[in-house]
N, C-alpha and C positions, 0 to 999 in steps of 0.2 A: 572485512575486519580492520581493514586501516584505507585511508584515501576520505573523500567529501562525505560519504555517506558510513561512514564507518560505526556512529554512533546505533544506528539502525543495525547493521551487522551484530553488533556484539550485545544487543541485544537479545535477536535471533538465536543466538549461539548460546543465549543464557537460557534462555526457554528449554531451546533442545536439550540442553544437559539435565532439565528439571524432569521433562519426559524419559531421556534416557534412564535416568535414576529410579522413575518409577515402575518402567519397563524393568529394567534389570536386578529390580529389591521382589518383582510379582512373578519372577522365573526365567526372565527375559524373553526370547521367540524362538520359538520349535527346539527349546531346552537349551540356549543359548544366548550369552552376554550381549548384548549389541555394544560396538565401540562405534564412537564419532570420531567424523574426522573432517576436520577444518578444515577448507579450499578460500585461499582468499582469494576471487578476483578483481575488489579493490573499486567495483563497480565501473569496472574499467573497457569496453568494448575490446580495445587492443589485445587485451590480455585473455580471454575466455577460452580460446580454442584450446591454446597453451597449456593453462591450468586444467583444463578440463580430461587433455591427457595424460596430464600429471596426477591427475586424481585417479585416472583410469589404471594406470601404472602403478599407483598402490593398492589395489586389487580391491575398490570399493563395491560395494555389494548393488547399493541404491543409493539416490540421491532426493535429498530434498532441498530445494534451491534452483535458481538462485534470487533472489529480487529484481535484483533491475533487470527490465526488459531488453534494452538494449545488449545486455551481456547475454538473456538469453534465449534469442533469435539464432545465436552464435554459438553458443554453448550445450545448448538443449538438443539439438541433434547427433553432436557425439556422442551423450549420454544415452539416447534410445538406441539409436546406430548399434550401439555396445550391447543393446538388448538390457539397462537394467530398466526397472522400474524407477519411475521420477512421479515427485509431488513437487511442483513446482512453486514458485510465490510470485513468479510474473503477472503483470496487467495487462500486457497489449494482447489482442484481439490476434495478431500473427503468431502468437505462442500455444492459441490454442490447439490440441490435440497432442503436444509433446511433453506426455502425459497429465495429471491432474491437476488443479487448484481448490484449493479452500480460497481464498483471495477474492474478491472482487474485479470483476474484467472490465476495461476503458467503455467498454459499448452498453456494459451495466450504469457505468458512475454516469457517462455524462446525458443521457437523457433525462435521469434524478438531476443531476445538475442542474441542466435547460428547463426543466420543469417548476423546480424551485426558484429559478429566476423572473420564469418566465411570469408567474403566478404572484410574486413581490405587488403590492400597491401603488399604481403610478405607471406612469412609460418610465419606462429604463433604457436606459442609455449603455451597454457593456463595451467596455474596454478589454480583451484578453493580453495578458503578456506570459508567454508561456517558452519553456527549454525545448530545442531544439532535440532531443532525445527521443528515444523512440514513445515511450512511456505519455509522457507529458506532451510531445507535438500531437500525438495520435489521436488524446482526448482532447485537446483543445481546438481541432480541426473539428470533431463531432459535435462539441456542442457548439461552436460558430455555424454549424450545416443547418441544427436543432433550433437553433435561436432564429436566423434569418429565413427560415420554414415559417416560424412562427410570427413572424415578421417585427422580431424584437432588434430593432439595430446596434449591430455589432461595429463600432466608432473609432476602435483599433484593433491591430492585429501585430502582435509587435514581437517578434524572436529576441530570443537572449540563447545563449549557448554557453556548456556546462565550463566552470572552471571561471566564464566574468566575471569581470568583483565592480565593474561602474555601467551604471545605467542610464546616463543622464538621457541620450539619443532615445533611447528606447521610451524613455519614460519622458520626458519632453513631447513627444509626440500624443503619448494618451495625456498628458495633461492639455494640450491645444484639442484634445476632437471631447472636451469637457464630460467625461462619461458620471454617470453614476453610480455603473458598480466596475471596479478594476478585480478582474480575476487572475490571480496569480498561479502559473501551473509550471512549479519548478520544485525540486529536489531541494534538500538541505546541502550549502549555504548561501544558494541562491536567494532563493524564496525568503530568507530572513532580511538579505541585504537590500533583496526590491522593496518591502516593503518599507524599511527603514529610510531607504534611501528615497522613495516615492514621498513615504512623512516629511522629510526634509524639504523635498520641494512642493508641498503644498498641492497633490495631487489631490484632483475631488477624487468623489464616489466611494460606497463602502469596500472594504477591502475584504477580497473577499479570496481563503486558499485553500488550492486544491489540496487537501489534507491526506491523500492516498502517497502523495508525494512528500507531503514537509508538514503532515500533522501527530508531533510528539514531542520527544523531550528537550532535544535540540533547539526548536522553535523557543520554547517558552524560557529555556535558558537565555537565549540570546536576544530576543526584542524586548525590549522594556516593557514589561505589565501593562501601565498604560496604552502603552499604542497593539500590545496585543490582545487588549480587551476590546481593540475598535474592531478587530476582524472577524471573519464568519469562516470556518471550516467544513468544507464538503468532507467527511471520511466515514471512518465506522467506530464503533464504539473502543473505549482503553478498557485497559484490563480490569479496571475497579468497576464499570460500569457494565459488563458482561455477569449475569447472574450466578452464573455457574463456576466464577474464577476467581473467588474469594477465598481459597485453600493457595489457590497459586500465586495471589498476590503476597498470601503472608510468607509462603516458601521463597519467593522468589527477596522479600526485602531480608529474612534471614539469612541467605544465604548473599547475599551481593552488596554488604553495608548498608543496607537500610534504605538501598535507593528503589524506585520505584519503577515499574518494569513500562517498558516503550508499548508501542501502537502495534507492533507486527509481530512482537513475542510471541501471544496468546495464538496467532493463528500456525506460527512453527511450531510450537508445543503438540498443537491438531493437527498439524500435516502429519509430524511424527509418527503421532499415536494413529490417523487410519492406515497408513504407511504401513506400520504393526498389524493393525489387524489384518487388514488385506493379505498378508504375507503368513499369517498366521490360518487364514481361512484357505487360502492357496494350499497351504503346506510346504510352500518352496519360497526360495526369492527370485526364481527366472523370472524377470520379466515378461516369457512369454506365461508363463503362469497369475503371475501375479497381477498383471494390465489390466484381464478382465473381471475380475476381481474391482479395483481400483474404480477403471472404468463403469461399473456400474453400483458404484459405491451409492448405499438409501437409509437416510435414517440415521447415518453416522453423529453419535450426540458425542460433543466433546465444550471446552471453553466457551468456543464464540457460536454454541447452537449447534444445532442442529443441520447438518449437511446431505445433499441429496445433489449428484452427479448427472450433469447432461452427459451421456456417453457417447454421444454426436461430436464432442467439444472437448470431452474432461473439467468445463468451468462448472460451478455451484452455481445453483440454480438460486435464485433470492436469495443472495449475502446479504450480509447486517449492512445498512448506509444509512450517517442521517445527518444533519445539522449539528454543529456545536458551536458555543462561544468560549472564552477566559473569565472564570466568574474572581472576584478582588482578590482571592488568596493562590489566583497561579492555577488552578487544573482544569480541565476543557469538561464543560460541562452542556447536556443537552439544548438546545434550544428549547424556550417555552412557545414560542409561536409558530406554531406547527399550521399549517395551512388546510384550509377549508375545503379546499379540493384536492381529490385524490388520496389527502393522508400523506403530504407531504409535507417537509420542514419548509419555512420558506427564512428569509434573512429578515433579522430584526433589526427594528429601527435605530440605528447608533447616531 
């Protein structure tokens, strides 16, 4: 809720209160209000265990949360420890099994990735520059494994670490191994500044970001239009572009000054809502009741589709993922050249 990535937080928190509303206007669960309650940890590694027994200490029932991976590699074990039920919104591959996601998992995104690159017109040349974090190092390792399998070469490999605000070194480097596509895998307001600051020095190659990380409002706010109509986004669909979430987009700009809801809303709102059901088809909120419930959550239709649980795992089995660009008036819009093989998006020609 406040710190680099805050804007994504308070997004989240807006969704869930749309859910909770609807939850608690339809009888609430097992004849009972649900309250939320705000845990900030600021996307902070340092801070997770802390809060999380602070959350615990205010006698929270379940949790859904948190995003960043790195907070919850740290955080997510006290939470099941405690026996509640968790829907989580992490990405890394290490969070799996502490309990569910709707989300898309790092070992999902970057084969889509590698594939869509791999599959582009031409030899390609990749550049990665990606956050040391758990999140973003994790997937940018997989598809440098993916890509040099494939024997697409990979030209740089360049760390940046959260909190940097200059890149010359870092980006200096991919501009001498001359790549043609620069992937950026960093968090908001990293991800805005590499790019910015990459335009500035005349980096080739399309630019190309991991959107799981830095693809929504903050982005578009801060790079100038032009140069964020030069980029390609790996992510999943916004809220206006999910079929089913055109009641919650107009709830959500009624209620929050007419702004326009972020990239990870829509999937809090569903965590929420199987959260509910699960707990409701349980009959209880223990955890040990409710997990396998969770765990073999099928068919759950909510905003962003349709969800069906690896119970091996707790991740969703084919999340939404696809290409986007910045079409003239500002909003990330589908790619139209969607690739020949496989049914994949591939990066269009900027």
């Amino acid at each position: 809720m406040t710190g680099p990535q805050a804007a994504t937080g308070i997004d989240m928190w807006r969704a869930a209160q749309l859910e909770e509303a609807k939850l608690n206007d339809s009888g609430g669960v097992l004849g009972k209000s649900i309250q939320l309650v705000q845990i900030d940890d600021r996307a902070d590694p340092t801070t997770a265990v802390a809060v999380a027994r602070r959350a615990l200490a205010k006698g929270i029932s379940a949790v859904v949360g948190p995003y960043n991976s790195a907070v919850g590699i740290l955080d997510l074990p006290v939470y099941t420890q405690a026996g509640l039920p968790v829907v989580r919104l992490t990405s890394n591959h290490t969070t799996s099994g502490m309990g569910i996601t709707l989300q898309p998992m790092d070992y999902q995104v970057a084969p889509f990735m590698a594939s869509a690159i791999e599959k582009t017109s031409g030899g390609q040349r990749v550049a990665i520059v990606y956050d040391t974090s758990t999140y973003t190092s994790g997937v940018a390792d997989q598809v440098k494994t993916l890509l040099t399998s494939a024997q697409v070469p990979v030209v740089a490999f360049q760390p940046i670490t959260t909190g940097q605000t200059q890149f010359a070194t870092a980006l200096t480097a991919v501009k001498a191994a001359d790549p043609t596509i620069v992937y950026f895998v960093a968090y908001d307001p990293e991800a805005e500044e590499l790019v910015q600051q990459a335009s500035a020095m005349s980096v080739p190659g399309t630019c190309l970001v991991d959107g799981l990380a830095a693809e929504g409002p903050t982005f578009l706010k801060t790079v100038p239009r032009p140069l964020a109509q030069k980029c390609v986004f790996s992510g999943v669909p916004t809220a206006e572009q999910f079929t089913d979430a055109g009641a919650y987009v107009s709830d959500y700009k009624a209620k929050y000054n007419n702004e326009s809801p972020g990239t990870w809303g829509t999937f809090t709102y569903d965590s929420l809502g199987a959260l509910a059901s699960a707990v409701k088809t349980a009959g209880s909120w223990s955890g040990q009741k409710v997990d396998p419930v969770l765990f073999h959550l099928s068919g759950y239709r909510g905003l962003t589709g349709t969800t069906t649980v690896n119970p091996a795992t707790g991740d969703r089995n084919n999340p939404p993922l696809l290409m986007e660009t910045v079409d003239s008036s500002g909003h990330y819009v589908v790619s139209q050249e969607w690739s020949q093989h496989g049914g994949l998006p591939v990066l269009p020609a900027l």
